[in-house]
Backbone as a printed PyTorch tensor [residue, N CA C, xyz], in Angstrom:
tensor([[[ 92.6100,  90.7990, 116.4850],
         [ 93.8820,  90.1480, 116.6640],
         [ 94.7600,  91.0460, 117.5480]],

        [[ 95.6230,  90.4770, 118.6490],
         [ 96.3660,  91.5390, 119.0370],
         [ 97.6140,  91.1320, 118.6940]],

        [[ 98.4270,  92.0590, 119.6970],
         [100.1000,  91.9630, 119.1240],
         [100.9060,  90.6540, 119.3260]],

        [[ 99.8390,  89.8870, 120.3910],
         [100.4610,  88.2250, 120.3950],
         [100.4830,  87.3160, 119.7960]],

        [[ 99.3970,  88.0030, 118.6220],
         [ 98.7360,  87.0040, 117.9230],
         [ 99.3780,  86.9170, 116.2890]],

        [[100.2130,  88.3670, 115.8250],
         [101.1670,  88.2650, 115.0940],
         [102.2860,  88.4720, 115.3720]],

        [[103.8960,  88.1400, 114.1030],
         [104.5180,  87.9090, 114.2130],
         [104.8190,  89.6630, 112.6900]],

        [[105.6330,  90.5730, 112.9470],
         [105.8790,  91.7660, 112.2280],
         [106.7410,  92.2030, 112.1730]],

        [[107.2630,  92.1100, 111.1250],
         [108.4690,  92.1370, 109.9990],
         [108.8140,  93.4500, 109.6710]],

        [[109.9440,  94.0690, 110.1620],
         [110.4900,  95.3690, 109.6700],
         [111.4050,  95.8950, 109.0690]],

        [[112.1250,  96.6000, 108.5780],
         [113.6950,  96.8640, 108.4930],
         [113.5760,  97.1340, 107.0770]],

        [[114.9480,  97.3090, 106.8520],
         [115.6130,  98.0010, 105.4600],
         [116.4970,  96.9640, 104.7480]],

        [[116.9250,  96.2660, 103.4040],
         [117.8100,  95.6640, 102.9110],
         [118.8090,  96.6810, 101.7710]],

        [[119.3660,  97.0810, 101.9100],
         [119.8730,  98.0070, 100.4400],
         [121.0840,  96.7210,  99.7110]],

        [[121.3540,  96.8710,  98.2090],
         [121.3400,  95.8680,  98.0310],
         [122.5440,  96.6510,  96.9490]],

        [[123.7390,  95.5750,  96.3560],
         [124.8440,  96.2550,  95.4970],
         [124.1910,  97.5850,  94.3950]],

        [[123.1430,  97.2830,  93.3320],
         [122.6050,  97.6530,  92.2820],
         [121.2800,  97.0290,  92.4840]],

        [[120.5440,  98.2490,  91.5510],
         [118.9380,  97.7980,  91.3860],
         [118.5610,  96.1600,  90.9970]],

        [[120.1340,  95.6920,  90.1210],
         [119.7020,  94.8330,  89.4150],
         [119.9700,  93.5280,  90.7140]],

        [[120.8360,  93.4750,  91.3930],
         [120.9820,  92.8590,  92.6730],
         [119.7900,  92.6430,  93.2560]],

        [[119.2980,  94.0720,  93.7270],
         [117.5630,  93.7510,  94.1650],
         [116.4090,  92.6730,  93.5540]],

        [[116.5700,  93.3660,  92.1450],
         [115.7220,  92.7420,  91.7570],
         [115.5120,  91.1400,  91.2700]],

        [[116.8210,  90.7830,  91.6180],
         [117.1810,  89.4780,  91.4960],
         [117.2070,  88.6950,  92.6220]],

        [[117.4830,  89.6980,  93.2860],
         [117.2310,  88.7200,  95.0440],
         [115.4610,  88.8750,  95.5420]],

        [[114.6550,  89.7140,  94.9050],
         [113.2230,  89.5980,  95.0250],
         [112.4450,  88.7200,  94.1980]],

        [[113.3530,  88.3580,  92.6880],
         [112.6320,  87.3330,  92.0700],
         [112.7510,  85.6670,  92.7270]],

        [[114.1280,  86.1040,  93.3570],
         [114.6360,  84.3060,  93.7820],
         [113.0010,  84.4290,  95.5670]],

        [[112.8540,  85.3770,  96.0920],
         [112.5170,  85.5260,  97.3140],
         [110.8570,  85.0990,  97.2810]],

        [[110.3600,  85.6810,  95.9540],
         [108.9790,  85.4690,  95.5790],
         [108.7050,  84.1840,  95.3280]],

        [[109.5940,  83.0710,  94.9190],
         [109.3450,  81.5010,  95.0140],
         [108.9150,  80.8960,  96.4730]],

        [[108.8020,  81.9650,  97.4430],
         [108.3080,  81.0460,  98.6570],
         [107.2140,  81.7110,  98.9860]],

        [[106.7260,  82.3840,  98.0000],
         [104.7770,  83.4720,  97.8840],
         [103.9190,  82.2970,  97.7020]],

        [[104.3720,  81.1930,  96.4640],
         [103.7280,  80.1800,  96.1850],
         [102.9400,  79.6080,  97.0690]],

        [[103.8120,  79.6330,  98.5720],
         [103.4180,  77.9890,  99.2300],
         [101.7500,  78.7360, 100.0280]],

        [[101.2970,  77.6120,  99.9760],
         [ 99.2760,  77.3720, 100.5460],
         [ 99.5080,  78.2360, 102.0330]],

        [[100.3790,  78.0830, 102.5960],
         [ 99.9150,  78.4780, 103.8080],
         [100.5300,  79.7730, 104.2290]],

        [[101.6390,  80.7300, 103.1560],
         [101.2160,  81.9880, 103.1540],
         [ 99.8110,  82.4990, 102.7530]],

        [[ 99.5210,  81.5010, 101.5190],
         [ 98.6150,  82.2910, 100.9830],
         [ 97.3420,  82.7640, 101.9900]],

        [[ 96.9770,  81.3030, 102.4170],
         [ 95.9480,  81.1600, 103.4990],
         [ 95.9080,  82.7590, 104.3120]],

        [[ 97.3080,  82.7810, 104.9420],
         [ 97.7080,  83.7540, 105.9270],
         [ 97.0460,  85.0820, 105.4840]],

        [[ 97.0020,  85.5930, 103.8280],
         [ 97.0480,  86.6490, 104.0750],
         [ 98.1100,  87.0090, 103.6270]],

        [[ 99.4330,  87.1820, 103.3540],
         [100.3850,  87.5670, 103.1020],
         [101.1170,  87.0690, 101.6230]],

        [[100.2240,  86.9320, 100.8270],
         [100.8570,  86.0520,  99.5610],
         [100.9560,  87.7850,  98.0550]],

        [[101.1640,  88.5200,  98.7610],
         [101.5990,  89.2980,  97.4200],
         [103.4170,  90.3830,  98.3250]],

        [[103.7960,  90.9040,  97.6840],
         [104.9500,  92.1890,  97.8380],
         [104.0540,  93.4260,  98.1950]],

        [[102.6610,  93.4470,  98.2360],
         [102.6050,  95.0060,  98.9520],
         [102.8020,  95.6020,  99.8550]],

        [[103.7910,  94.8330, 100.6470],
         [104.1390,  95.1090, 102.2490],
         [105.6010,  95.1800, 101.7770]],

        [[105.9860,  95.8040, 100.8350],
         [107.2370,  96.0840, 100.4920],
         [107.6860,  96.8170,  99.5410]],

        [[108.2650,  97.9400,  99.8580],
         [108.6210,  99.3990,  99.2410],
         [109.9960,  99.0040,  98.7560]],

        [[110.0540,  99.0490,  97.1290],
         [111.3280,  99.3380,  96.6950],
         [111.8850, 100.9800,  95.8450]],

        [[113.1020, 101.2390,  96.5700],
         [113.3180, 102.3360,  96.2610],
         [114.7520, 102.4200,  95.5530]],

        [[115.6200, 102.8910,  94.4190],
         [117.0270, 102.7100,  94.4150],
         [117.1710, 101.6170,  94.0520]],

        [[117.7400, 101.2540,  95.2420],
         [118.8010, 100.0030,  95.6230],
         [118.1210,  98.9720,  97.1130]],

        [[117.0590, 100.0600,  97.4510],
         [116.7680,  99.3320,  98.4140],
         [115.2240,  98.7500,  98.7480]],

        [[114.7430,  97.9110,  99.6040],
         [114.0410,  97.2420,  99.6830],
         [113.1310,  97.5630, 101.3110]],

        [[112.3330,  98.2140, 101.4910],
         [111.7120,  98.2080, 102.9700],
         [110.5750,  97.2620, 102.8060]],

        [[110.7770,  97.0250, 104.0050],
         [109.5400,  95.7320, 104.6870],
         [108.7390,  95.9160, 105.7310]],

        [[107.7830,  96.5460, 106.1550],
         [106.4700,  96.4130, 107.0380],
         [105.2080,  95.0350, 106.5940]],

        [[105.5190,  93.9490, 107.4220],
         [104.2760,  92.9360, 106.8220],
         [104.4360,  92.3410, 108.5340]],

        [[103.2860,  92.2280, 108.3670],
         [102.4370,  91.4400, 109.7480],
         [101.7590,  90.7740, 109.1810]],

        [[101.8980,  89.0810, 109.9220],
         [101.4040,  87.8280, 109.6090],
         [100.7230,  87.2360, 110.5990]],

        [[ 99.9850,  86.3600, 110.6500],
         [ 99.2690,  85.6970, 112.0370],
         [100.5760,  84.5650, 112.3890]],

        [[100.7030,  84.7330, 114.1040],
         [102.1690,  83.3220, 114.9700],
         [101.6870,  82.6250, 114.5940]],

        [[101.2570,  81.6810, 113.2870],
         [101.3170,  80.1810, 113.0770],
         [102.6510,  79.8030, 112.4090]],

        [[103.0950,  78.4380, 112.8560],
         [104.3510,  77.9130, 112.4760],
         [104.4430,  78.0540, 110.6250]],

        [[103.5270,  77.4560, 110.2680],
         [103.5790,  77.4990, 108.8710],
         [103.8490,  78.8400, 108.3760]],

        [[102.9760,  80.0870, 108.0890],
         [103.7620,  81.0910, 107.4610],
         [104.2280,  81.1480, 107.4920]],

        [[104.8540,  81.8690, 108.8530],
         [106.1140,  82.4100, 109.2750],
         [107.0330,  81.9780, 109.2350]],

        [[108.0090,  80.4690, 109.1110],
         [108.1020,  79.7320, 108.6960],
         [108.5650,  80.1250, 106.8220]],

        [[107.4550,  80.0730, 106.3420],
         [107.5820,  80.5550, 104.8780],
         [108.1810,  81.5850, 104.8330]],

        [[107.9990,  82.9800, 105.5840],
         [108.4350,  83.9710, 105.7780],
         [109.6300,  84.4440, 105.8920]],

        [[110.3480,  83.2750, 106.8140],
         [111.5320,  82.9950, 107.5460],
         [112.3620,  83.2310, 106.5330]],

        [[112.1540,  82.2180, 105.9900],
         [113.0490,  81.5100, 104.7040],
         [112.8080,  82.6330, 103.1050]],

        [[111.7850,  83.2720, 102.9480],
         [111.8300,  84.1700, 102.0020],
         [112.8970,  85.4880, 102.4680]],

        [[113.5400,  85.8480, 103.8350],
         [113.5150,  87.0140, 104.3770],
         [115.2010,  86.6130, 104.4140]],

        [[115.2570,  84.8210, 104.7350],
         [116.7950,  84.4010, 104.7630],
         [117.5770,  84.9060, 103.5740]],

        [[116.7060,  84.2250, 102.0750],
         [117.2110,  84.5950, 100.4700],
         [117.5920,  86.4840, 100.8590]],

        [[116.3730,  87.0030, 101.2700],
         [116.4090,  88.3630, 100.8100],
         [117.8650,  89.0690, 101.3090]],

        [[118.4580,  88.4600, 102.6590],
         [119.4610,  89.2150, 103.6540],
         [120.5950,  88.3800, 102.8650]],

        [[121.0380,  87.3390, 102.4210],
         [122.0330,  86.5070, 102.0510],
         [122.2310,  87.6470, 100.9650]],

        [[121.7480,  88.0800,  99.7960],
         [121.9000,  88.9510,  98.8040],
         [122.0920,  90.3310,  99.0870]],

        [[121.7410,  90.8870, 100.3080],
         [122.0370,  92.2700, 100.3430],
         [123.3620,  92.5760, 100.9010]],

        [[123.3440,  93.9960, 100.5390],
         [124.5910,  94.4810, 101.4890],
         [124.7080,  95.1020, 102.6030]],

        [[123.7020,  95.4220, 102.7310],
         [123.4580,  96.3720, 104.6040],
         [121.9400,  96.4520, 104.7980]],

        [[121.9230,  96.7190, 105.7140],
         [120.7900,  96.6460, 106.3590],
         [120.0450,  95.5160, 106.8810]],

        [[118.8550,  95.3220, 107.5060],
         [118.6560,  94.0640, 108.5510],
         [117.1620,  94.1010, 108.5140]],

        [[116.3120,  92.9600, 108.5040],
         [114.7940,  93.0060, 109.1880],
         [114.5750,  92.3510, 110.0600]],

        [[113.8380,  92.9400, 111.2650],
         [113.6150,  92.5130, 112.6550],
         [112.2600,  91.8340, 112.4700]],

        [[111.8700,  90.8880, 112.7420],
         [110.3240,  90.0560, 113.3990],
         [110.3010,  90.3820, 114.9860]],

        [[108.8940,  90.9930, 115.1780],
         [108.4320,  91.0590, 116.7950],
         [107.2650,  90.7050, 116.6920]],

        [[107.0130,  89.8730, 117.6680],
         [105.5540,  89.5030, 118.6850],
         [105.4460,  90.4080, 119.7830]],

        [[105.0750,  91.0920, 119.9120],
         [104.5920,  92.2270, 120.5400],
         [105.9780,  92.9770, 120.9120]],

        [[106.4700,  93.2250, 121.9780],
         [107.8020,  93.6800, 122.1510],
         [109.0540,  92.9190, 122.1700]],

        [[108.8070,  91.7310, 121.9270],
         [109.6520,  90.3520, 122.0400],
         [110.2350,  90.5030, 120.2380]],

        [[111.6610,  90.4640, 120.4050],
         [112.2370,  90.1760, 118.9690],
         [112.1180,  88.5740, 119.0660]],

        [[111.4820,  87.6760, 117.8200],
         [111.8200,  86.8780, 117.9540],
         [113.0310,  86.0530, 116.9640]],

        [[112.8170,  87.1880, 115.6860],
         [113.8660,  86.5280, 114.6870],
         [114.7540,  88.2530, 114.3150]],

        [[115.9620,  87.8440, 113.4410],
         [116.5580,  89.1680, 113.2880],
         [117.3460,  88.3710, 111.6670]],

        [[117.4090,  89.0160, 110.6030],
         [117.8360,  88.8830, 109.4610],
         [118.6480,  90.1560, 108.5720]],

        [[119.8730,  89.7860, 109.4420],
         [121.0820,  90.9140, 109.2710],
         [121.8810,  90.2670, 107.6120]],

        [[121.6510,  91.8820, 106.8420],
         [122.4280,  91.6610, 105.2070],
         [123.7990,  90.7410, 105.6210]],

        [[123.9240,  89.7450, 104.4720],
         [124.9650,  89.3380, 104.1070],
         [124.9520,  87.9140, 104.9690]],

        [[123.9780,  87.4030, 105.4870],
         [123.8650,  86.6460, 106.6650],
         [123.4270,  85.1870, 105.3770]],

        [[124.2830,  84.2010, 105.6270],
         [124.0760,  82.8010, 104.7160],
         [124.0090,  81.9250, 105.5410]],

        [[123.3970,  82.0360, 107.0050],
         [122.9960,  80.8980, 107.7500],
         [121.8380,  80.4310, 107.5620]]])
């Protein structure tokens, strides 16, 4: 696979309290469910370090609409709940999505 062929998820969320976190990761894990993460490859949290208060993300997925997609929308919950910090998606050097804390669009 090369770098065109996924779509890779980075960044930091730090979040009010642990308990903040962990409440914005339980609401975030309802979109692990759907078939076509799973398919992907990407259907567990081990591509995600929690530390504190905060939450890091390294996960690379294959560019199909469907995951990523799923992804999208798990990464929207995660930034609406935090308080700083942001995760970037790139296809090779191309940003294509950006999910800045505190963001409820």
């Amino acid at each position: 696979m090369t770098a065109a062929d996924v779509v890779h998820f980075t960044g930091t969320f730090r979040y009010a309290t642990r308990a903040a976190l962990e409440v914005a990761s339980a609401n975030a894990r309802r979109h692990l469910d759907d078939d076509e993460l799973a398919e992907a490859g990407a259907d567990s949290f081990r591509c995600f370090v929690i530390g504190g208060d905060s939450l890091t993300v390294d996960l690379a997925i294959p560019w199909a609409p469907g995951p990523r997609f799923v992804v999208a929308a798990m990464f929207d919950d995660l930034a609406t709940a935090a308080v700083a910090g942001s995760v970037e998606a790139r296809r090779g050097a191309q940003r294509v999505d950006y999910f800045p804390a505190g963001d409820d669009d």
